[in-house]
C-alpha positions as CSV (number, residue, x, y, z in Angstrom):
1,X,0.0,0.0,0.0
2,X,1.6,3.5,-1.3
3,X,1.9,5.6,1.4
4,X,-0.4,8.8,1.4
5,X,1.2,10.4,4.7
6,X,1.6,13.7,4.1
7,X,5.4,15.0,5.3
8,X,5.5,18.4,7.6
9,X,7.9,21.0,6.5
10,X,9.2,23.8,8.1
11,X,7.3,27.0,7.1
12,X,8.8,30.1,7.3
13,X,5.1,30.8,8.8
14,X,6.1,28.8,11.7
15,X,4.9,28.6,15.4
16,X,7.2,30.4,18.0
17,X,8.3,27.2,19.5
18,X,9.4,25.8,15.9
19,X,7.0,23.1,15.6
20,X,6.3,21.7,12.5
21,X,3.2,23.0,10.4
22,X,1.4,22.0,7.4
23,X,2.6,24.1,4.2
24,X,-0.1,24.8,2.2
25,X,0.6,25.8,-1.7
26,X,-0.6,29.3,-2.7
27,X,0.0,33.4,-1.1
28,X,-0.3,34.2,2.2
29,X,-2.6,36.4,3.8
30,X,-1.2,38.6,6.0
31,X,-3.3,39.6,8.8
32,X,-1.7,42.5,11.6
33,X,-2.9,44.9,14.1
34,X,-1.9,48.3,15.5
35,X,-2.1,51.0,18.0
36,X,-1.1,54.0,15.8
37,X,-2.3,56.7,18.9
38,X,-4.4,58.4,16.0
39,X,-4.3,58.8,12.2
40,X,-6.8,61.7,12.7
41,X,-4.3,63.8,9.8
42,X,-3.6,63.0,7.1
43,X,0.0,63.1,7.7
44,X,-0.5,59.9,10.3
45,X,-2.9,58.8,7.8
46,X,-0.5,58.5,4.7
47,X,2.3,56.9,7.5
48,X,-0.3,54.1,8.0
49,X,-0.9,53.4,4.6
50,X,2.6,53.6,3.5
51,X,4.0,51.3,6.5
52,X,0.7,48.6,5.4
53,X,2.4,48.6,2.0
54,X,6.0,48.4,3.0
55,X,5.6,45.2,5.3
56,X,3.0,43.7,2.4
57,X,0.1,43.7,4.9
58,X,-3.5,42.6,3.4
59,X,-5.7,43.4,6.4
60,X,-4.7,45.9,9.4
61,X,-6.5,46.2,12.3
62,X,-6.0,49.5,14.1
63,X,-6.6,50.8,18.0
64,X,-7.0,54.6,18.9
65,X,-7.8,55.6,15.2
66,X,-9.2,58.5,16.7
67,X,-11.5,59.2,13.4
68,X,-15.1,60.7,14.0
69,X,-17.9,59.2,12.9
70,X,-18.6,55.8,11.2
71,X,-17.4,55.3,7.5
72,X,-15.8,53.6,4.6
73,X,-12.6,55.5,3.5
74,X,-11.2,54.6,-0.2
75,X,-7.9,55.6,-1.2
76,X,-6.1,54.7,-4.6
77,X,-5.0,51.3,-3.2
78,X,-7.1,50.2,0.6
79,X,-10.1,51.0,2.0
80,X,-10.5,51.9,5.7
81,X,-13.3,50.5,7.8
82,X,-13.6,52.6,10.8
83,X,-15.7,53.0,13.8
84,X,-15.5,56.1,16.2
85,X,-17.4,58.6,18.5
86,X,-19.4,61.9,17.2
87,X,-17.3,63.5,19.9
88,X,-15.7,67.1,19.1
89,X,-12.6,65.1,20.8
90,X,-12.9,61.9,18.3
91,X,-11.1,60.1,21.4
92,X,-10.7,56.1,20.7
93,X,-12.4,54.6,17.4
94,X,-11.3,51.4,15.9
95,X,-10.8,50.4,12.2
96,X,-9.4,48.3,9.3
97,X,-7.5,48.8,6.2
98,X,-7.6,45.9,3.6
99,X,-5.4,46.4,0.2
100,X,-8.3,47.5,-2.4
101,X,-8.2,43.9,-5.0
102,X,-10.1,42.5,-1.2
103,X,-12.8,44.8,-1.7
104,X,-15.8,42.2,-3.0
105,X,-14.3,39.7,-0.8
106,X,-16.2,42.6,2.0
107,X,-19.2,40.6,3.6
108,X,-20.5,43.0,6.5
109,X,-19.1,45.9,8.1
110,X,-20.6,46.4,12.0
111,X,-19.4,49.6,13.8
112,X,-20.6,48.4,17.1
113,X,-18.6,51.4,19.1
114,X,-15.8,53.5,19.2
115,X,-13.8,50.4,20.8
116,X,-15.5,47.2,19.1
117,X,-15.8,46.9,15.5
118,X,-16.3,43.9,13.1
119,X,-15.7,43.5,9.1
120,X,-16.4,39.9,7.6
121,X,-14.7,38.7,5.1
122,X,-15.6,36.2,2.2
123,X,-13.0,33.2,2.4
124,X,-12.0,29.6,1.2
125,X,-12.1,27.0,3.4
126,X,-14.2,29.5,6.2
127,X,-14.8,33.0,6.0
128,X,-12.8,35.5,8.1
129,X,-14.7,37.9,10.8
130,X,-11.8,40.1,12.2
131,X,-12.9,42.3,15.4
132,X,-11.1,44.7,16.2
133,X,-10.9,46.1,19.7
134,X,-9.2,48.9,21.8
135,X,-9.5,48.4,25.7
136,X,-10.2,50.7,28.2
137,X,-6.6,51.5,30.0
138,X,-6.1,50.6,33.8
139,X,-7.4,54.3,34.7
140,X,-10.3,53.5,32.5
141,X,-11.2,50.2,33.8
142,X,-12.1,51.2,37.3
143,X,-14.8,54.0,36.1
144,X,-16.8,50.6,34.9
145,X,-16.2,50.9,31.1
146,X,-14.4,47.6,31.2
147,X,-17.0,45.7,31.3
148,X,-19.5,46.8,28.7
149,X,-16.4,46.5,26.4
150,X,-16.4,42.8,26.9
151,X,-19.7,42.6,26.8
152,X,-19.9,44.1,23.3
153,X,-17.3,41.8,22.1
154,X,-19.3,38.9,23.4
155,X,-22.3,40.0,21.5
156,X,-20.3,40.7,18.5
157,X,-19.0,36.9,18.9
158,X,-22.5,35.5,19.5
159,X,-23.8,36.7,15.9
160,X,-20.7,34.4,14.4
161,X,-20.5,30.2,13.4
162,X,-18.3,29.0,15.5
163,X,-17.0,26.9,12.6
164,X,-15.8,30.5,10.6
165,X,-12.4,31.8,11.2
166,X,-13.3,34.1,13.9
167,X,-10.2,36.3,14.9
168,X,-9.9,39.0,17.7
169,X,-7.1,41.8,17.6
170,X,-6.2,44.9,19.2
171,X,-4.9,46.7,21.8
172,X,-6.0,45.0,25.1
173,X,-4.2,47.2,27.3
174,X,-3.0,44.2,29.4
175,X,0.6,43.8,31.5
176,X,2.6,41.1,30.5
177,X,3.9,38.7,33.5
178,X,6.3,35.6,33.6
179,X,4.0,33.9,36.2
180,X,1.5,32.1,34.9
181,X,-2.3,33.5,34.7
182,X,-5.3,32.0,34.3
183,X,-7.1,33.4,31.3
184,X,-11.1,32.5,30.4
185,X,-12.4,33.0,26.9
186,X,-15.2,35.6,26.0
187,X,-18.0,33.0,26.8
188,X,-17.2,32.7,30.8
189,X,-15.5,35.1,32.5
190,X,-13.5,37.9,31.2
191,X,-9.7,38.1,30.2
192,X,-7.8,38.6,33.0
193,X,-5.4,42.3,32.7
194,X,-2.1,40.2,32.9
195,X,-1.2,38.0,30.5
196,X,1.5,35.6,31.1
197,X,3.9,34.9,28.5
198,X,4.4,31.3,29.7
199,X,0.8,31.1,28.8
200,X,1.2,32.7,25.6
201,X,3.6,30.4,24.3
202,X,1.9,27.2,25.2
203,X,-1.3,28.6,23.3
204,X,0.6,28.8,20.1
205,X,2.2,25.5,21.0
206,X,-0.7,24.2,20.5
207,X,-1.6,25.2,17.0
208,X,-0.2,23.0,14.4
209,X,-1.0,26.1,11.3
210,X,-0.1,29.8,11.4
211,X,-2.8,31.6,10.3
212,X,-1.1,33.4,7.5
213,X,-0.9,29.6,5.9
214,X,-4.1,28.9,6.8
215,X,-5.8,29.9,3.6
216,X,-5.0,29.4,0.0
217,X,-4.1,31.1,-3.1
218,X,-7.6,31.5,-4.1
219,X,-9.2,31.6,-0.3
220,X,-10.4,35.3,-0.3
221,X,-13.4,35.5,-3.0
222,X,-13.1,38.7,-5.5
């Protein structure tokens, strides 16, 4: 009998531990997030865009985008996403810049707040829903706006298949710690505010994909 075992390779999309992962044929799709601390001008705006281009980023999430309003931003190669306050201040706001060819993969778009937002995108073998998030900081958290942030998440979560690629990034606003911390997921009890890095790296331990080689060539639909 031939033998159909499939041998594991070394990606250069590896795990941080080095284990081995499946390669699968076809592009990347390069998925990032970042706290940019607002790209209210267009100065920051044009630094965003240009730094998303330079490391070949498809899909950026951004924290404390500090645009007002809710929109859809086009520009001569991305499109921005972005969800913020009516504020005169435009404090917070989330969004996310995809490369412009992804444009008709664009399911939904739901601004749920100036700190939870949600784009979904059309995908081979699941689709993608990316939320993006910007937590309250420590001061923050003790006026009691921590917790309708997760709650908003959660609800954002609840609308999804569990069987999609559902994917949260952002700026959590957590400490990092070498002890070890118990976290829960969004269905219990919150994320604990310090995240152990032990506990990091046994999460991605666990994975046998990154999620840039999840996908293939043809995985977002145009």
């Amino acid at each position: 009998m031939a033998n159909t075992t499939q041998k594991m390779a070394l990606s250069p999309r590896q795990t941080f531990n080095g284990q081995r992962v499946r390669r699968i044929p076809g592009c990347a799709v390069k998925i990032a997030t970042w706290n940019v601390r607002s790209m209210y001008t267009c100065e920051k705006y044009t630094n965003v865009i240009q730094e998303m281009q330079r490391l070949n980023i498809d899909v950026l999430g951004i924290s404390d985008s500090r645009l007002k309003g809710t929109d859809v931003k086009e520009s001569d190669d991305t499109i921005t996403y972005y969800s913020g306050s009516d504020d005169e201040q435009h404090m917070y706001g989330v969004a996310v810049i995809i490369k412009k060819h992804l444009k008709n993969s664009v399911l939904n778009f739901v601004p749920a707040s100036d700190r939870v937002m949600l784009l979904q995108l059309k995908a081979k073998p699941a689709n993608i829903n990316i939320i993006q998030v910007y937590a309250p900081t420590g001061a923050k958290s003790q006026d009691g706006s921590i917790n309708p942030f997760y709650n908003e998440i959660r609800q954002v979560l609840h609308q999804l298949k569990a069987h999609e690629c559902n994917i949260v990034i952002g700026d959590f606003n957590a400490k990092m710690t070498l002890r070890r911390v118990p976290l829960h997921n969004f269905r219990g009890n919150r994320f604990r505010r310090s995240i152990s890095i032990s506990y990091l790296y046994d999460i991605y331990g666990m994975l046998n994909f990154s999620l840039s080689s999840l996908f293939s060539s043809n995985c977002l639909q145009k």
